[in-house]
C-alpha positions, 0 to 999 in steps of 0.5 A: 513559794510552794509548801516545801519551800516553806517547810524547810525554810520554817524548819531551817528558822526554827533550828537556827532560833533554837541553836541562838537560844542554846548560845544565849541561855544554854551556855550560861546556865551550863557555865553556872551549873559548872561552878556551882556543881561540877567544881566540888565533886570533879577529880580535875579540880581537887578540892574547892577553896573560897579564895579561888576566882572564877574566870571565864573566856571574856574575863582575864585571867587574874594575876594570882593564883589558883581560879577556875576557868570555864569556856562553852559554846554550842555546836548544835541546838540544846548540847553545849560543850565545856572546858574547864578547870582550875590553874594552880600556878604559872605551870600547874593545873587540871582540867577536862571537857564534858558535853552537856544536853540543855534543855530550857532549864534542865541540864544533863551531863556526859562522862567526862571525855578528856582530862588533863593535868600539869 
């Protein structure tokens, strides 16, 4: 194998390592960071209640209402994008996505892009 076999082929494994470590460890930081940060102070969401669930895309949603909810996953390597937001009742809730850099550990957030309400 040449050098520059092997220097693409070591940055194309590198890259790949870095994006699985991203879907491991980024979005779940992300997901945390989202319900522990943006729920309070995000307009989507209104006001936080104790008694709101928190749902995610591998949970079911449960059968009362309000929960929030929250759905990431990663594009590329350290940016995570999120759904997320707070259903009221069977036709009521708001939401919004945000795209998120993750660096092992730090975490830095995009204006909010795309808002909605019912």
């Amino acid at each position: 194998m040449t050098g520059r076999k092997q220097i693409i082929l070591g940055t194309a494994a590198g890259l790949a390592l870095l994006w699985i470590g991203t879907r491991t460890f980024g979005r779940a930081a992300v997901t945390n960071y989202i319900f522990a940060n943006e729920v309070d102070r995000d307009p989507a969401f209104g006001f936080k209640r104790p008694d709101y669930v928190r749902v995610s895309k591998d949970t079911t949603p449960p059968e009362v209402f309000p929960y929030y909810y929250t759905e990431t996953w990663s594009p590329f390597p350290f940016v995570v994008v999120a759904d997320y937001g707070v259903m009221w009742g069977v036709a009521g809730g708001g939401g919004g996505r945000r795209v998120y850099l993750w660096f092992f550990g730090s975490i830095s957030s995009s204006e909010l892009y795309n808002q909605w309400a019912s």
